[in-house]
C-alpha positions as a Markdown table, in Angstrom:
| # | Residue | x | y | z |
|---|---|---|---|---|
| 1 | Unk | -26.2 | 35.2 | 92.6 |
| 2 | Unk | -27.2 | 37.4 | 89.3 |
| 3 | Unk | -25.7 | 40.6 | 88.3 |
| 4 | Unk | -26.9 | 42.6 | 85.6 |
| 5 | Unk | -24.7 | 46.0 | 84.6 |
| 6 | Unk | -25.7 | 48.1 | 88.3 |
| 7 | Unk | -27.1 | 46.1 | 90.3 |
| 8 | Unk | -26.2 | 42.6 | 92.3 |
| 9 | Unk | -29.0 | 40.4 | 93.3 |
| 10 | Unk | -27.6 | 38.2 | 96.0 |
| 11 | Unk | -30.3 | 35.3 | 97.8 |
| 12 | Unk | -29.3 | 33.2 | 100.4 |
| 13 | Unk | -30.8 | 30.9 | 102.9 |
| 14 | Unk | -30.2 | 29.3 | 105.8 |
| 15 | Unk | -32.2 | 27.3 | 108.6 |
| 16 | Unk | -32.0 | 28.9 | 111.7 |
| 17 | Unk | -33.5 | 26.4 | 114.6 |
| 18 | Unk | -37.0 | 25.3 | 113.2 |
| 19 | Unk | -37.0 | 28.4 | 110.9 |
| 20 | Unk | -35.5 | 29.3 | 106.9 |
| 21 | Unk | -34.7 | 32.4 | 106.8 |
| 22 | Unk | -34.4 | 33.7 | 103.3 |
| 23 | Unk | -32.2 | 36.9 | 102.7 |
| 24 | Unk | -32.5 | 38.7 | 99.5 |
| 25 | Unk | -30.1 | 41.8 | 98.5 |
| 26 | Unk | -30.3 | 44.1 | 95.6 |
| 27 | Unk | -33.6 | 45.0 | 93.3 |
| 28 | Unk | -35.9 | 42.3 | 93.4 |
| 29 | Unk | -38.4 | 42.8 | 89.7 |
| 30 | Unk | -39.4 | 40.7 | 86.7 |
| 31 | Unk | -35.7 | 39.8 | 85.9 |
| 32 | Unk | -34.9 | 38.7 | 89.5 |
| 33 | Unk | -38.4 | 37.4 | 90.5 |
| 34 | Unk | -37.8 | 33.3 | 89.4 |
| 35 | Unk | -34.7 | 33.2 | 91.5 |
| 36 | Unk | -36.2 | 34.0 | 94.5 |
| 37 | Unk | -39.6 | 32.1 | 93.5 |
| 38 | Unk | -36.8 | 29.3 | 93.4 |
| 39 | Unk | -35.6 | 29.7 | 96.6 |
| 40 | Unk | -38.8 | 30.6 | 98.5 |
| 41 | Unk | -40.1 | 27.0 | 96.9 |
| 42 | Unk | -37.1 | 24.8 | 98.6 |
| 43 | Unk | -37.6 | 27.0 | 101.8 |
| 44 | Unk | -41.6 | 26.1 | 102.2 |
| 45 | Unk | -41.3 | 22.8 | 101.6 |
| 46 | Unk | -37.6 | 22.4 | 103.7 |
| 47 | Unk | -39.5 | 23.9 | 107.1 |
| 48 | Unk | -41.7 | 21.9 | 109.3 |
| 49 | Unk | -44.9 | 23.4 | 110.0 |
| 50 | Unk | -45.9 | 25.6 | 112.5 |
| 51 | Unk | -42.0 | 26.7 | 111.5 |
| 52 | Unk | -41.9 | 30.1 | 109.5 |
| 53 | Unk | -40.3 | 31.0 | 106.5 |
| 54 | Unk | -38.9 | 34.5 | 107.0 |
| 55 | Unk | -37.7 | 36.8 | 104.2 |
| 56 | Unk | -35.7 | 39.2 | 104.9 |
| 57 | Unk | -35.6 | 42.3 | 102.6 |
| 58 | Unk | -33.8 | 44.7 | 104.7 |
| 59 | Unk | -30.8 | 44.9 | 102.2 |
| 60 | Unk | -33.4 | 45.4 | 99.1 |
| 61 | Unk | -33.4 | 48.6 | 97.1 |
| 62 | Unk | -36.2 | 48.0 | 94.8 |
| 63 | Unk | -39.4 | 45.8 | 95.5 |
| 64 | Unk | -41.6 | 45.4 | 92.1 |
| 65 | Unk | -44.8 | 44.2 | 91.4 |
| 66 | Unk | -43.7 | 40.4 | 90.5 |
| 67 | Unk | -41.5 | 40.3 | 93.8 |
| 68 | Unk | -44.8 | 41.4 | 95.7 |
| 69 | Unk | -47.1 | 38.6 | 93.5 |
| 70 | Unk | -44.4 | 36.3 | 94.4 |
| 71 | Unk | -44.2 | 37.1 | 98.3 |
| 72 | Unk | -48.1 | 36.6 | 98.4 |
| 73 | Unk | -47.7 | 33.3 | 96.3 |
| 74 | Unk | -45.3 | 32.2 | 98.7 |
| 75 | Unk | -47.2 | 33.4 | 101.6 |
| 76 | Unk | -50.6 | 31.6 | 100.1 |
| 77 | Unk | -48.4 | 28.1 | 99.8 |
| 78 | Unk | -47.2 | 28.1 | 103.7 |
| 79 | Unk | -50.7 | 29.1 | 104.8 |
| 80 | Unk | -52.0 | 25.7 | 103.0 |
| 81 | Unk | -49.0 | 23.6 | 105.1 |
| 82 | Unk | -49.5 | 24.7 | 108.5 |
| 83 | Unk | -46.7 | 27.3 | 108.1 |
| 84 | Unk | -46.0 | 31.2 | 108.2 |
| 85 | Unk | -44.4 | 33.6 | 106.0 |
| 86 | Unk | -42.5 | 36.6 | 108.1 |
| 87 | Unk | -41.8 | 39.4 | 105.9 |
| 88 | Unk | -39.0 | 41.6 | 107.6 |
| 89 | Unk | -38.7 | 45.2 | 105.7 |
| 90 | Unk | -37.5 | 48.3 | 107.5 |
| 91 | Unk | -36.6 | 50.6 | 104.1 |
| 92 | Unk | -38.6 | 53.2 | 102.7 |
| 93 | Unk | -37.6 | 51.5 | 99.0 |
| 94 | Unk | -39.8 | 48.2 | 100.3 |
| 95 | Unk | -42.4 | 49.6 | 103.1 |
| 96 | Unk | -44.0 | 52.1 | 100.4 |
| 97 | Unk | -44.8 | 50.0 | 98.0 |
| 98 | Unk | -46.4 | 47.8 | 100.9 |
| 99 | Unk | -48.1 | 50.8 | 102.8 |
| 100 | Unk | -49.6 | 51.8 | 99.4 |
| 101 | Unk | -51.1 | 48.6 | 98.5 |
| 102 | Unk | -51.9 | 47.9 | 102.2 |
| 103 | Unk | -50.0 | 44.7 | 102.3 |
| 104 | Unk | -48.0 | 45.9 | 105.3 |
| 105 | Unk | -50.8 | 43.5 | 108.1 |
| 106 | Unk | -51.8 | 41.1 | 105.1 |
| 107 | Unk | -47.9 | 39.8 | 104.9 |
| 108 | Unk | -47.3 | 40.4 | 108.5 |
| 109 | Unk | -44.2 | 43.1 | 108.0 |
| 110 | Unk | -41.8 | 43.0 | 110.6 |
| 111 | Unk | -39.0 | 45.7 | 111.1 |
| 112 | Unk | -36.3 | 43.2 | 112.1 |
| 113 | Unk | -35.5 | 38.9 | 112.1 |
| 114 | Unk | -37.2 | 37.6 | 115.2 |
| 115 | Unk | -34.9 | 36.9 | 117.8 |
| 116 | Unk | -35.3 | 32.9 | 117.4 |
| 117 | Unk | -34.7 | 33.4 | 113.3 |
| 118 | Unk | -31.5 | 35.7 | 114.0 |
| 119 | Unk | -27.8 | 34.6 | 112.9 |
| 120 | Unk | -25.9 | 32.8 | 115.9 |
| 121 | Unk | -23.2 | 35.2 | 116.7 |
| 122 | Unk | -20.0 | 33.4 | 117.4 |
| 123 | Unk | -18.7 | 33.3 | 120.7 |
């Protein structure tokens, strides 16, 4: 986790049946960019293909130009191993920058985790 003066920038992930499901909190820009890169790397090559890798941005507030690059980057690596990148956004703050740049199809945006990729809920 990296915190600059406002904002926290918290990534996690977690393998959730065949899938990773990386979750990413905060602004996500040039200074937060190569942490995720980081984690998106381990999470492509720690899934067994057809298994996705989904990102989860639903608890981002900012979505720059790098964290886009990176997303397609990522996207463009699973692609060449069989794989899928899921791209869950449901916030105004990460949907327009999509919408604008028409990424929303290219990066197949989902509104929510698929129900196979969701936390177990304890019982």
């Amino acid at each position: 986790m990296r915190t600059d003066e406002h904002v926290p920038f918290r990534t996690r992930s977690e393998s959730v049946g065949a899938a990773v499901v990386v979750r990413v909190a905060g602004e996500l820009d040039c200074s937060t960019a190569e942490e995720l890169s980081t984690l998106l790397d381990g999470a492509v090559h720690a899934v067994a293909p057809p298994a996705p890798v989904v990102v989860d941005l639903t608890d981002l507030h900012f979505l720059g130009a790098q964290g886009i690059g990176l997303l397609l980057d990522h996207q463009d690596m699973c692609l060449r191993r069989g794989s899928a990148l899921m791209v869950v956004a449901n916030t105004a703050a990460v949907l327009r920058p999509l919408q604008v740049l028409e990424l929303t199809d290219v990066l197949g945006v989902r509104p929510r985790v698929p129900e196979f990729a969701a936390p177990e809920t304890a019982r």
